[in-house]
N, CA and C of each residue as an Amber inpcrd file, in Angstrom:
protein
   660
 -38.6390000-126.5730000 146.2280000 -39.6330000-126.4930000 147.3100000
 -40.4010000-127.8170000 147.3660000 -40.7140000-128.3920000 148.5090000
 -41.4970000-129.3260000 148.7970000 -42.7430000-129.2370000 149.3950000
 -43.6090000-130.3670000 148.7970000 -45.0640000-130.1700000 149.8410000
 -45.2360000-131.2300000 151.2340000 -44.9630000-130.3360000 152.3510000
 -45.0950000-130.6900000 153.8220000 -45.7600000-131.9570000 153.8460000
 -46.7170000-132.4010000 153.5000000 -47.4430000-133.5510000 153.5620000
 -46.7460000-134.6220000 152.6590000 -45.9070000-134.4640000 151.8560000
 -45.3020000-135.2180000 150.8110000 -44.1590000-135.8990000 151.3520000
 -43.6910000-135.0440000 152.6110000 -42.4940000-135.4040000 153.1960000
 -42.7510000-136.8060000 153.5560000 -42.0740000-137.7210000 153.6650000
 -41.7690000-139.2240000 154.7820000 -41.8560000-139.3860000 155.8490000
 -40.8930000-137.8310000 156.2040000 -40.4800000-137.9650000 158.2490000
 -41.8650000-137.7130000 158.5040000 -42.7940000-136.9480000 157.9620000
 -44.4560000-136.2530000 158.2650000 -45.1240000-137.4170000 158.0320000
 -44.8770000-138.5310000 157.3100000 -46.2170000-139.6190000 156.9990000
 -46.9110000-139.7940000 158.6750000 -48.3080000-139.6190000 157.8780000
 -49.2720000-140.1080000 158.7820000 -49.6150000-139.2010000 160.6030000
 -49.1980000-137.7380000 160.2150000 -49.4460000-136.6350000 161.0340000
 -50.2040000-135.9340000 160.7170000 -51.0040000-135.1650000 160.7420000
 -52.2850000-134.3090000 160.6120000 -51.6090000-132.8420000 160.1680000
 -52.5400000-132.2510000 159.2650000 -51.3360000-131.1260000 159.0000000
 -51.1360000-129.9960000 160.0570000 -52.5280000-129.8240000 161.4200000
 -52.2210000-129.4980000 161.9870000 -50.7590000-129.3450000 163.3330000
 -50.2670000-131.1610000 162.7940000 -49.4960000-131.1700000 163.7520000
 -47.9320000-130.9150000 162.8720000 -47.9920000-131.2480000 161.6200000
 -47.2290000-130.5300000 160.6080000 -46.9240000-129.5380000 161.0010000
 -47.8130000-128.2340000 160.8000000 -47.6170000-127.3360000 161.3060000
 -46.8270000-126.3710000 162.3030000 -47.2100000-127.2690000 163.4900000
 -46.8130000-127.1360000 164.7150000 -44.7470000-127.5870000 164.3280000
 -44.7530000-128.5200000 163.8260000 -43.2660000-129.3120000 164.3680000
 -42.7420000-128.0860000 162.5250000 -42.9880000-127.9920000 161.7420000
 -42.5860000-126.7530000 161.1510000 -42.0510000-125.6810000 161.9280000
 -43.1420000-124.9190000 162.5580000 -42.9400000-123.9790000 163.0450000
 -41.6200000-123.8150000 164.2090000 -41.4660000-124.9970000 164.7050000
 -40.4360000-125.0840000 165.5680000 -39.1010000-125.3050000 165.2120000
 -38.9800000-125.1600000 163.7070000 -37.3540000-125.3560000 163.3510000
 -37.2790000-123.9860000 162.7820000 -35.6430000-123.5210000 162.5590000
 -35.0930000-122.4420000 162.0960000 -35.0260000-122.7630000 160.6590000
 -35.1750000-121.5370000 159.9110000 -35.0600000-121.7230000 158.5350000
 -33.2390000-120.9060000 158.5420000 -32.5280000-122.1600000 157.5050000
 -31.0490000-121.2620000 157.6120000 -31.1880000-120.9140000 155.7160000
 -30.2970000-120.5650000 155.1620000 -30.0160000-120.1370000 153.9580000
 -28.3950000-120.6610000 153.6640000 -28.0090000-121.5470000 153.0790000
 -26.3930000-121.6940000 153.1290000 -25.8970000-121.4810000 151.4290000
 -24.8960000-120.8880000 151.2290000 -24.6360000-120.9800000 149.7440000
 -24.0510000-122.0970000 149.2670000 -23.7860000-121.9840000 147.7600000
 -22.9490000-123.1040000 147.3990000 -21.8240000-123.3440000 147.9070000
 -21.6190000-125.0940000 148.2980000 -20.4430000-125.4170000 148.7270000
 -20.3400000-125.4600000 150.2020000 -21.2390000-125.0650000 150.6030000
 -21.1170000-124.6660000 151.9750000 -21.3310000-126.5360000 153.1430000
 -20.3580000-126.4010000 154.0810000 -20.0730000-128.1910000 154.7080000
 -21.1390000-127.7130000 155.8720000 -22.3700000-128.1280000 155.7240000
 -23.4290000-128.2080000 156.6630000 -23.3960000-128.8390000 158.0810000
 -22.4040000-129.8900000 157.7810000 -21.7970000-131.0670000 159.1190000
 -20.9920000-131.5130000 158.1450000 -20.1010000-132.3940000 159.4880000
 -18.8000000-133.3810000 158.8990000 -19.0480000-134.2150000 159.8030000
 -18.7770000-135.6130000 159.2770000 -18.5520000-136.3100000 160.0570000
 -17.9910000-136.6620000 161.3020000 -18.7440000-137.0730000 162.1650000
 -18.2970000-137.4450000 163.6700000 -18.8350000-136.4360000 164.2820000
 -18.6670000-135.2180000 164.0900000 -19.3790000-133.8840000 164.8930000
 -20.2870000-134.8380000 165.4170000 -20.6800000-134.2270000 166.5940000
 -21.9260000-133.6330000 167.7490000 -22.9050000-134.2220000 166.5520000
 -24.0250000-134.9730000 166.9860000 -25.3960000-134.7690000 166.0650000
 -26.5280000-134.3520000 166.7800000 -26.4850000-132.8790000 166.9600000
 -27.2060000-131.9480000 167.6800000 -28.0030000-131.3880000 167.1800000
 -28.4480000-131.6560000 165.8880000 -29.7700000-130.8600000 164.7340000
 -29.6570000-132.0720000 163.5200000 -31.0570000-132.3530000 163.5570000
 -31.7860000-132.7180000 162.4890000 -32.2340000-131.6500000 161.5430000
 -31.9420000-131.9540000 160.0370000 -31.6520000-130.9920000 159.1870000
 -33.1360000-131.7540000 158.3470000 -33.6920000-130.7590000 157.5570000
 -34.8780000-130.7030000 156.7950000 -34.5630000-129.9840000 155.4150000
 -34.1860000-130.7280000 154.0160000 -33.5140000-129.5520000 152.3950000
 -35.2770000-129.0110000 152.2830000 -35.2830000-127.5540000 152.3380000
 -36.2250000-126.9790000 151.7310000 -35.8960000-127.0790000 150.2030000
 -34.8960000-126.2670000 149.8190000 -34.9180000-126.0320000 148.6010000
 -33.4090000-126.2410000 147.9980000 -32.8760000-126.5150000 146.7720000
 -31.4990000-126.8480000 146.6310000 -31.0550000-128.4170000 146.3590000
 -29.9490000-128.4670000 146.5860000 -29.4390000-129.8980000 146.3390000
 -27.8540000-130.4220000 147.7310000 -28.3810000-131.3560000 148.5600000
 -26.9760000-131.3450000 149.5280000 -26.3320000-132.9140000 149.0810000
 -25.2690000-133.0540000 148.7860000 -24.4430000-134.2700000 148.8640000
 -24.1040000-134.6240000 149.8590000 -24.4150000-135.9530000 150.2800000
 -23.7870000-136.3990000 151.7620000 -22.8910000-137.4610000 151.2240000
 -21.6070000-137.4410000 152.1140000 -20.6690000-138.3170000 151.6620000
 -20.1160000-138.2730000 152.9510000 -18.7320000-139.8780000 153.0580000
 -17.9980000-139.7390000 153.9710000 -16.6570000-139.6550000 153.6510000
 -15.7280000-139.2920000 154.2120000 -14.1210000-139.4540000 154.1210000
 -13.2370000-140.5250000 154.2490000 -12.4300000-141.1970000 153.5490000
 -11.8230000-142.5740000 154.0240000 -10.4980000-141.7360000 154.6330000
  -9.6720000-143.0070000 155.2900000  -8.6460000-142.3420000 155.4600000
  -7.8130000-141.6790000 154.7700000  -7.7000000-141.6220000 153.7110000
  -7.0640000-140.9830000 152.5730000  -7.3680000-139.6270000 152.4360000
  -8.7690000-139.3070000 153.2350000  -9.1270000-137.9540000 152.4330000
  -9.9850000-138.1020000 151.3920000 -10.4550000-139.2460000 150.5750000
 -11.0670000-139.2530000 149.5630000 -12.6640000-139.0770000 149.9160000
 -13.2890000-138.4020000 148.9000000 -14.7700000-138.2670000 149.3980000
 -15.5660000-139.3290000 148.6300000 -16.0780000-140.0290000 149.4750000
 -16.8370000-141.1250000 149.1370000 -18.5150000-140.5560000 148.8760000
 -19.1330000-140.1290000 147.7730000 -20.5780000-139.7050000 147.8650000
 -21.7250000-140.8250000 147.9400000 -22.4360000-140.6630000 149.1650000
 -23.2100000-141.5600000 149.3310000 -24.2310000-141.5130000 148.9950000
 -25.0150000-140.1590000 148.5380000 -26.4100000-139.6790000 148.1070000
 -26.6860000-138.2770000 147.5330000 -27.2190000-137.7960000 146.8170000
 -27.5060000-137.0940000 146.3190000 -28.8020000-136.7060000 146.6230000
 -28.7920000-135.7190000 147.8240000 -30.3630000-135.4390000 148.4410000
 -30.8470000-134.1650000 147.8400000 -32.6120000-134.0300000 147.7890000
 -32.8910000-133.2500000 147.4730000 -34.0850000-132.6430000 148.1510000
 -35.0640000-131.6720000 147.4690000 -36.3340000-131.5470000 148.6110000
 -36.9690000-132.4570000 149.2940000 -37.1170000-132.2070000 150.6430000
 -37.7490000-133.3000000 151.2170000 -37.0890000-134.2430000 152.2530000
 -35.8100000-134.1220000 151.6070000 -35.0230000-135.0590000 152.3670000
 -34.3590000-134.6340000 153.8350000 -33.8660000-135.3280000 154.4880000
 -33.6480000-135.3760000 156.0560000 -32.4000000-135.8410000 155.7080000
 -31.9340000-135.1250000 157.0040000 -30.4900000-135.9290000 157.3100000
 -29.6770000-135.5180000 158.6860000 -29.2080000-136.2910000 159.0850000
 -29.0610000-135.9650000 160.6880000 -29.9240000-136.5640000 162.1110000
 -30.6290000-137.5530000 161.2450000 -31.7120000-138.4770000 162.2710000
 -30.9720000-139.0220000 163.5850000 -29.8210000-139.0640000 163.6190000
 -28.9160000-139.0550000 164.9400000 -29.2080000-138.0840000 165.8450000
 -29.6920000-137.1040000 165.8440000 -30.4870000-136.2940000 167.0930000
 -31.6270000-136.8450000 167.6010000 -32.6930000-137.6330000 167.1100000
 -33.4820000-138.1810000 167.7570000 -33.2440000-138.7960000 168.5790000
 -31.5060000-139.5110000 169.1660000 -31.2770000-140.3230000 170.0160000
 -31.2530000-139.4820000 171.0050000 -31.2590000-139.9080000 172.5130000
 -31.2560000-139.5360000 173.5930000 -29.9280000-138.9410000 174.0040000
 -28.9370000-139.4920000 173.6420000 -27.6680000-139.5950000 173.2270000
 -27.1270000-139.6250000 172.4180000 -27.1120000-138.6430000 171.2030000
 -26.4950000-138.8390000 169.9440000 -24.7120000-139.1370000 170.3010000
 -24.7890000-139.8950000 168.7450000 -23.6260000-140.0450000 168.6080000
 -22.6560000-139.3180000 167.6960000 -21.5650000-139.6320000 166.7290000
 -21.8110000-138.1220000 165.8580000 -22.2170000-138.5220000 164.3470000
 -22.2560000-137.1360000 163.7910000 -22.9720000-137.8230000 162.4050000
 -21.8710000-139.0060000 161.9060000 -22.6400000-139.4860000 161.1020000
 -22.4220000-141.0840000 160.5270000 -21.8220000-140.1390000 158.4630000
 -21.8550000-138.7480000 158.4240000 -21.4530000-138.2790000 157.2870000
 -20.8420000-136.6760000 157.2040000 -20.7280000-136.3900000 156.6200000
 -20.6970000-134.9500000 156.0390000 -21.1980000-134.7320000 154.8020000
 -22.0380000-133.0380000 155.0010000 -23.2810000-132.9770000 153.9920000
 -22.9710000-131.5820000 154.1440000 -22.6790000-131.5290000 152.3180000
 -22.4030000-130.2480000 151.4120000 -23.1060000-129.5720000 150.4170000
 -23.5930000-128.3610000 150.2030000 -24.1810000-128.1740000 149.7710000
 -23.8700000-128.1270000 148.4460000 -24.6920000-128.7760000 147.0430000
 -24.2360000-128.6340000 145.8910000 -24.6410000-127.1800000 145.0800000
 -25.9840000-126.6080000 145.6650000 -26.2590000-125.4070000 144.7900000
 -26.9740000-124.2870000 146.3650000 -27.1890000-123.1340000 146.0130000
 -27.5090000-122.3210000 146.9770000 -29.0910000-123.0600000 147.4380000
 -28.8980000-123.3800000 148.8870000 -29.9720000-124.1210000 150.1760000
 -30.7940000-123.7350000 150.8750000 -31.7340000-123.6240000 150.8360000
 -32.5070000-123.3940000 152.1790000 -33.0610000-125.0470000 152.8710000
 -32.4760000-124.4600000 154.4980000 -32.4500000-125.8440000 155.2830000
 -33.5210000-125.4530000 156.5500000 -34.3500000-126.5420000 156.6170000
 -35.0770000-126.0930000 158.5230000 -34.4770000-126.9290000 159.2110000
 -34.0230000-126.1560000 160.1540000 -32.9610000-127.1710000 161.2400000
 -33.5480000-127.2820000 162.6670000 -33.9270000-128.0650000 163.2010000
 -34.2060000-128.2680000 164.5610000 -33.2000000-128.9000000 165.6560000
 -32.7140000-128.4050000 166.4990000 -31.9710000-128.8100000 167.5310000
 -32.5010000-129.6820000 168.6400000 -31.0780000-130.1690000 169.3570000
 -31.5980000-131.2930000 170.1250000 -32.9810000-131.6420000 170.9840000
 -32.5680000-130.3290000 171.4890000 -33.4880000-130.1520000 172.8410000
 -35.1050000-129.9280000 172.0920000 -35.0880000-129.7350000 171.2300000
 -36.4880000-129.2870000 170.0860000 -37.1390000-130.5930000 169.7800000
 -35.6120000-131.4520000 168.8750000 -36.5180000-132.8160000 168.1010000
 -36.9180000-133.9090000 169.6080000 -36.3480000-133.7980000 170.6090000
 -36.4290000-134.6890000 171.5810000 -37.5180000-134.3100000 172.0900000
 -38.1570000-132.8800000 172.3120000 -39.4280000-132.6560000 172.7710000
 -40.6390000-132.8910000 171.8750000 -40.0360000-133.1750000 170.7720000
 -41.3750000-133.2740000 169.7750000 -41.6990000-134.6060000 169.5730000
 -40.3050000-135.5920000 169.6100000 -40.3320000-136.7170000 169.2970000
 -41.5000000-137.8580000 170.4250000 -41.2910000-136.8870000 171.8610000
 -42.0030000-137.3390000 172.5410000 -43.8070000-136.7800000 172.6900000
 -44.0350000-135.8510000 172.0730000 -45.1450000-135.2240000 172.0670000
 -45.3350000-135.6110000 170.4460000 -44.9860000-136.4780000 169.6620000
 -45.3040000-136.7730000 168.6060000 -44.4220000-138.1980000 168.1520000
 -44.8980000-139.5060000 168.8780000 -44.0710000-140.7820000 168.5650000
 -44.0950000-140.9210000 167.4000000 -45.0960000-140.3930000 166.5290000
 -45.0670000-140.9580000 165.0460000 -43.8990000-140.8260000 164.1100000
 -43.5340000-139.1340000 164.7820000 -41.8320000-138.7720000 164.0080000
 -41.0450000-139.3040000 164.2140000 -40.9130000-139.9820000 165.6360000
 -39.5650000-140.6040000 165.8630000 -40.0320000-141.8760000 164.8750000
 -40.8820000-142.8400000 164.6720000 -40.9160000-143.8630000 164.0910000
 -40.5780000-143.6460000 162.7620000 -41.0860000-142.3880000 162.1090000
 -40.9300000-142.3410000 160.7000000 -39.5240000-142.1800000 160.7200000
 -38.1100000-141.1890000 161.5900000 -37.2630000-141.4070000 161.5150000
 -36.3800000-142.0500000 161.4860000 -37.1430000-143.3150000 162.1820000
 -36.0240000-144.7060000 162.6200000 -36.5900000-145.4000000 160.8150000
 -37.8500000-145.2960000 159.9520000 -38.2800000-145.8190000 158.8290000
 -37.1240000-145.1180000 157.8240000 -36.5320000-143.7110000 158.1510000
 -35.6710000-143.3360000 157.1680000 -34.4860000-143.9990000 157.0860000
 -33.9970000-143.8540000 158.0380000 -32.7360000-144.4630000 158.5180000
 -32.6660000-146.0980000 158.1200000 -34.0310000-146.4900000 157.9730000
 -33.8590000-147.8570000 157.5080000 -33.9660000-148.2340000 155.4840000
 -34.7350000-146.8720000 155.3120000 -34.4260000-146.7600000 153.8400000
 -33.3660000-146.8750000 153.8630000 -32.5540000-145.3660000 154.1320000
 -31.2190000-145.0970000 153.5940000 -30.1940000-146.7150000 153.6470000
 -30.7130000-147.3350000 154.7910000 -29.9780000-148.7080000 155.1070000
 -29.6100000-149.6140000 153.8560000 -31.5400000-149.6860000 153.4100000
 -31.8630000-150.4490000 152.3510000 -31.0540000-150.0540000 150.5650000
 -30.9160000-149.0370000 150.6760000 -30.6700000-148.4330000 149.7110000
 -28.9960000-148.6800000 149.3890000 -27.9820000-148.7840000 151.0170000
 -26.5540000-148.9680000 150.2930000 -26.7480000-150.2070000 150.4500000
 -27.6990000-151.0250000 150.9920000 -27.1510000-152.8720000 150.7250000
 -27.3820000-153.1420000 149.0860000 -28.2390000-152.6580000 148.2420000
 -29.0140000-152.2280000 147.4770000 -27.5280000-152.1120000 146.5020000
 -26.8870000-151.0880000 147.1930000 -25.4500000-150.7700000 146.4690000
 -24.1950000-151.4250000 146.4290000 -24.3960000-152.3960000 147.7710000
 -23.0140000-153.1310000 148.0020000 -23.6330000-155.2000000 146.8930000
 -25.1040000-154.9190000 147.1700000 -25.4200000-155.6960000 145.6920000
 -25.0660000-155.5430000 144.3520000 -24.8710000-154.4270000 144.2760000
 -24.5250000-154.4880000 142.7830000 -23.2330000-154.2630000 142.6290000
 -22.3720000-154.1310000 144.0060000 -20.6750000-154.3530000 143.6280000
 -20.3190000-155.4810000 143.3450000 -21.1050000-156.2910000 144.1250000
 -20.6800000-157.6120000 143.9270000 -21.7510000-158.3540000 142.8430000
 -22.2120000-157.7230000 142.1520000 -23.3830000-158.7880000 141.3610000
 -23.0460000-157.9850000 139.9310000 -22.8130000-157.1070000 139.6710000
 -23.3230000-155.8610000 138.4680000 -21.5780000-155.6960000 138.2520000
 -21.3920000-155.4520000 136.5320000 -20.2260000-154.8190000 136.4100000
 -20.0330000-153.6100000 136.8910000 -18.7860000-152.7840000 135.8510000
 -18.3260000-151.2370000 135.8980000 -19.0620000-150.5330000 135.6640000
 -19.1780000-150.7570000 134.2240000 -20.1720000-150.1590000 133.6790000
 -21.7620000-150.6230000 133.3630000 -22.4230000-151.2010000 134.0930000
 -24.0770000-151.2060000 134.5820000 -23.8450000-150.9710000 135.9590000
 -22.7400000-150.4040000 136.5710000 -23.2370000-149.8220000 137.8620000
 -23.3050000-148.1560000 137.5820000 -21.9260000-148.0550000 136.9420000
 -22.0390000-146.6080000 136.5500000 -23.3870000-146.5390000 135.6530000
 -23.9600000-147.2530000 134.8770000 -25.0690000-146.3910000 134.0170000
 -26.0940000-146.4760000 135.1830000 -26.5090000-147.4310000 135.8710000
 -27.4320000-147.3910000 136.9460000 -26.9660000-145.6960000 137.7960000
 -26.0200000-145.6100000 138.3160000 -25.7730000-144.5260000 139.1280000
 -26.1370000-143.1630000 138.3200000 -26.0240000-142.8670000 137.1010000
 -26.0270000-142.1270000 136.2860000 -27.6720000-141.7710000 135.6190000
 -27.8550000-142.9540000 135.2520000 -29.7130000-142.4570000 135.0880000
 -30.3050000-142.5400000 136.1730000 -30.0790000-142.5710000 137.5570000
 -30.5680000-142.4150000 138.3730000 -30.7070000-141.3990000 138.8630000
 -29.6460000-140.4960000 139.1220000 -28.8650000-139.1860000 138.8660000
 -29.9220000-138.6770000 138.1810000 -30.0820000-138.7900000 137.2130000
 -31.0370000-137.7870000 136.0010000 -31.9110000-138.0730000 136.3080000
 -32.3250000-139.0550000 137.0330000 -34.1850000-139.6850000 137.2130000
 -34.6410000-138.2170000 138.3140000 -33.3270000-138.1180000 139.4190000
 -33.9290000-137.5880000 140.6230000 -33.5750000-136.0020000 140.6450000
 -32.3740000-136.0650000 139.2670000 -31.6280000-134.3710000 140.0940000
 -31.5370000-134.1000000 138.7120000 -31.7790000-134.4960000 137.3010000
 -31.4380000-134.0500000 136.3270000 -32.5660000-132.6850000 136.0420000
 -32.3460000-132.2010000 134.9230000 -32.4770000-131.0830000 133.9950000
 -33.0590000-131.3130000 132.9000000 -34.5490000-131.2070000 132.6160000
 -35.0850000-131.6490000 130.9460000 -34.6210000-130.8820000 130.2880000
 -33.6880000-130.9880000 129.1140000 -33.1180000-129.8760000 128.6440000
 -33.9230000-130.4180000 126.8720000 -34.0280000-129.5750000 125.4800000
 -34.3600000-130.5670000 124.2150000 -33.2690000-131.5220000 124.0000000
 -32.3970000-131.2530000 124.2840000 -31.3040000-132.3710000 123.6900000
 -30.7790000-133.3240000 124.5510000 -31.8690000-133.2570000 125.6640000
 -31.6000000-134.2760000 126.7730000 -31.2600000-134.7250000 128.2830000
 -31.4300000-134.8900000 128.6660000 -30.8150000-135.1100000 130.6190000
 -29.7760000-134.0870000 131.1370000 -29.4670000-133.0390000 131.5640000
 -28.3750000-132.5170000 131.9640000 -27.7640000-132.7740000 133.4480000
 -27.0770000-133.5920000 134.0990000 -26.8070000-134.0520000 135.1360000
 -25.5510000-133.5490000 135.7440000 -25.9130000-132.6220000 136.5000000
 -24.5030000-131.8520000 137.3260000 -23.4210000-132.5440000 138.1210000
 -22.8960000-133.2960000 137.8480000 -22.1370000-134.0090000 138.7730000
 -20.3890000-133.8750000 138.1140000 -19.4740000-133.8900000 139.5870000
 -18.3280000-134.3580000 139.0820000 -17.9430000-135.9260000 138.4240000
 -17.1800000-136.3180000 137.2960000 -16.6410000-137.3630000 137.2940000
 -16.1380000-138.0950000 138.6150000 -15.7440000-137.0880000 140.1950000
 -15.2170000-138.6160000 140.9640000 -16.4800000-138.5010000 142.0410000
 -17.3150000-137.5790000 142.0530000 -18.9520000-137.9790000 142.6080000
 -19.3100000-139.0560000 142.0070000 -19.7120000-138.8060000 140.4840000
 -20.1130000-140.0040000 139.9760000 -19.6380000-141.6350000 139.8370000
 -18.1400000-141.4380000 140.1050000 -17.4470000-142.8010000 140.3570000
 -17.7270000-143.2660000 141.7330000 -17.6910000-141.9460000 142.5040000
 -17.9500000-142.7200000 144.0120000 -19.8840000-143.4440000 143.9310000
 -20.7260000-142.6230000 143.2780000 -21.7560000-143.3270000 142.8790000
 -21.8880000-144.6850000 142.5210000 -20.7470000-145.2140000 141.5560000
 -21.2500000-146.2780000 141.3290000 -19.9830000-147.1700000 141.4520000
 -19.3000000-146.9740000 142.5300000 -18.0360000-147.3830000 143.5110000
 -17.2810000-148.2280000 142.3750000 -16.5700000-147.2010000 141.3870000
 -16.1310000-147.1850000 140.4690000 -14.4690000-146.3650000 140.7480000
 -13.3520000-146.5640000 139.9750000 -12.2420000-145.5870000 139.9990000
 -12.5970000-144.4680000 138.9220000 -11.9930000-143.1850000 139.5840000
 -12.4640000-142.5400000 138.5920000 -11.7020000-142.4770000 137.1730000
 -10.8890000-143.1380000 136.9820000 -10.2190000-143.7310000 135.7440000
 -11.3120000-144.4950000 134.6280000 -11.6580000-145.5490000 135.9290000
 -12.9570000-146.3280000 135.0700000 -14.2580000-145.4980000 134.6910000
 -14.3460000-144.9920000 135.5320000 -15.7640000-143.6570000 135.1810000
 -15.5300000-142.9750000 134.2620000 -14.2050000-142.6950000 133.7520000
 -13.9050000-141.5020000 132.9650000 -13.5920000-142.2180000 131.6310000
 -13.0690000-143.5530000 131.7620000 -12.8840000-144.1070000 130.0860000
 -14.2310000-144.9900000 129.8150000 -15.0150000-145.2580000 130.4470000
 -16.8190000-145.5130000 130.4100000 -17.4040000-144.2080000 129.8730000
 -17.2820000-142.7790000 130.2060000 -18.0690000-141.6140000 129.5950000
 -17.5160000-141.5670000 128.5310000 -16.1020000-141.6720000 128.1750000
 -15.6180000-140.9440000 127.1260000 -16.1090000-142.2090000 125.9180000
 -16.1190000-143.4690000 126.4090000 -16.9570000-144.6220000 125.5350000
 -18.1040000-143.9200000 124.7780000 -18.6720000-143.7030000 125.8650000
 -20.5330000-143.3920000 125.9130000 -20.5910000-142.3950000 124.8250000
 -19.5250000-141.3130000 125.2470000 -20.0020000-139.8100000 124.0860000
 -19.2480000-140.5600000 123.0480000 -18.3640000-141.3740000 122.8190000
 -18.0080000-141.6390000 121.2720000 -19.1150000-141.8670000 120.4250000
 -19.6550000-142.5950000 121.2670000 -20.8210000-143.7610000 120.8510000
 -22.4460000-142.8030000 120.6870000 -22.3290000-141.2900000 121.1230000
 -23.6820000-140.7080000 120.9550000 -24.4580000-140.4310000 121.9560000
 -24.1530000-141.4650000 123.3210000 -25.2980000-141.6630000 124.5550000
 -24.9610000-140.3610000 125.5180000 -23.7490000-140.0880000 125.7960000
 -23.6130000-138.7620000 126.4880000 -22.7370000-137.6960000 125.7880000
 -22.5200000-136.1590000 126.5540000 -21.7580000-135.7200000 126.1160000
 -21.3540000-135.1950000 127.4370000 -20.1520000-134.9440000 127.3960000
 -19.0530000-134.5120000 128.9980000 -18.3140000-133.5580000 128.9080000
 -18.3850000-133.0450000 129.7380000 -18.2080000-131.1650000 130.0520000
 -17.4200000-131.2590000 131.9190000 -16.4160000-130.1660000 132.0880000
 -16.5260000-130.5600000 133.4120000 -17.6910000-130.0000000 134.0590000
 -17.7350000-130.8940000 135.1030000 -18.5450000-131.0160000 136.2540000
 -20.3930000-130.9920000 135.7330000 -19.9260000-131.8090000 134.6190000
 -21.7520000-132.2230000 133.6410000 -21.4530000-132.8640000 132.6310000
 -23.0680000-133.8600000 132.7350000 -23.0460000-135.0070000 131.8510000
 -24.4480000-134.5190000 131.0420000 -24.3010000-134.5600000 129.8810000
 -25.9760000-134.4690000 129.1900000 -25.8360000-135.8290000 128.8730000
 -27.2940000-136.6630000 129.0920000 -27.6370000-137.8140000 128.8440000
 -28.3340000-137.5760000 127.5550000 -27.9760000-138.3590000 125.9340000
 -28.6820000-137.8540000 124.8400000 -29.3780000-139.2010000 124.9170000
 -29.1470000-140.2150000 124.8310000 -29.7880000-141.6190000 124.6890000
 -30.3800000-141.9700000 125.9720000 -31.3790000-141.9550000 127.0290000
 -30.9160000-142.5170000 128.4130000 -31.6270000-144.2290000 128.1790000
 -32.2570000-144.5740000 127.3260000 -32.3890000-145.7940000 126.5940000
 -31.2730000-146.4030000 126.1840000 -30.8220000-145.7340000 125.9120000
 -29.2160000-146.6750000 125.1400000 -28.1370000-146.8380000 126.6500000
 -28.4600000-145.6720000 127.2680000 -27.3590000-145.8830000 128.6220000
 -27.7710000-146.7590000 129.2040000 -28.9040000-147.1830000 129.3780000
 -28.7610000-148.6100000 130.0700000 -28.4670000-149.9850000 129.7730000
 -28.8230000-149.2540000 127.8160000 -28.5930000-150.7270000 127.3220000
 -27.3670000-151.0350000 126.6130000 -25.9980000-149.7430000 127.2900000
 -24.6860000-149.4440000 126.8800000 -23.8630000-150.6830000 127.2830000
């Protein structure tokens, strides 16, 4: 669960008007696994994660799923409805654990956007994070090895979505999520973990990583 005022797309709205642009989206419920959008579709609803965890990723031609983020409360996705003309989504976004989403449709965010310019600005400010964030990533393909991209992708992972567990970080992810994280093969991702747990810093399970060192993972 998130606090309304905490949100980004909300900076600098009154909570009365919070309120108001709340009240005007549908609350959905989706279970695990469930493909919220795919890429190219219609971008006819701007999506709001109440509660849960959604992966947005895209498809290459291959079929392979490329994960681009790991969203959680708070987060937006689908800011392509604010256009006048959307185009279609720019991803596909899956749910990793059971969701609650507020979804507002076209004809909704376009009336609000204009009875409230501040949202559309904060939306075009997201869209320029998210921007900032893969140049951010295509820096460290070309600047950062294998493995300090994978440990970057990985305690990051635990910074935002992990699990305090006593014995350490518990981080739900697949091995080829996490390779697509840190635009890695998952060959290389997988003989980098199995390094790491020789060595003490993780231990690997499918589809989970416990981080025991996250000091040493960076300085792996």
């Amino acid at each position: 669960m998130f606090e309304p005022s905490s949100v980004q797309l909300f900076a600098g709205l009154s909570r009365e008007e919070i309120r108001i642009i709340l009240a005007a989206a549908e609350e959905r419920n989706f279970k695990k696994f469930y493909t919220i959008i795919r890429t190219r579709e219609p971008a006819t609803h701007l999506f709001l994660l109440k509660t849960g965890c959604v992966d947005f990723y895209i498809l290459t031609e291959q079929g392979r799923e490329i994960l681009l983020r790991r969203l959680l409360p708070g987060s937006v996705f689908g800011v392509d409805a604010f256009l006048s003309d959307p185009a279609g989504y720019m991803g596909t976004a899956k749910t990793v654990t059971d969701s609650e989403v507020l979804i507002w449709n076209h004809r909704v965010i376009q009336h609000l956007a204009r009875t409230y310019p501040r949202l559309a600005q904060n939306a075009l400010r997201t869209a320029l994070r998210y921007l900032a964030s893969y140049a951010r990533r295509h820096i460290g393909l070309v600047s950062n090895t294998a493995r300090e991209r994978l440990a970057w992708a990985l305690s990051r992972l635990g910074s935002r979505a992990g699990h305090l567990l006593p014995e350490g970080v518990e981080v739900r992810v697949r091995n080829e999520d996490l390779a697509s994280l840190a635009d890695v093969s998952i060959f290389t991702a997988s003989r980098i973990l199995k390094d790491w747990e020789r060595k003490g810093i993780v231990d690997k399970s499918r589809g989970r990583v416990l981080i025991r060192c996250p000091e040493k993972l960076l300085a792996a």
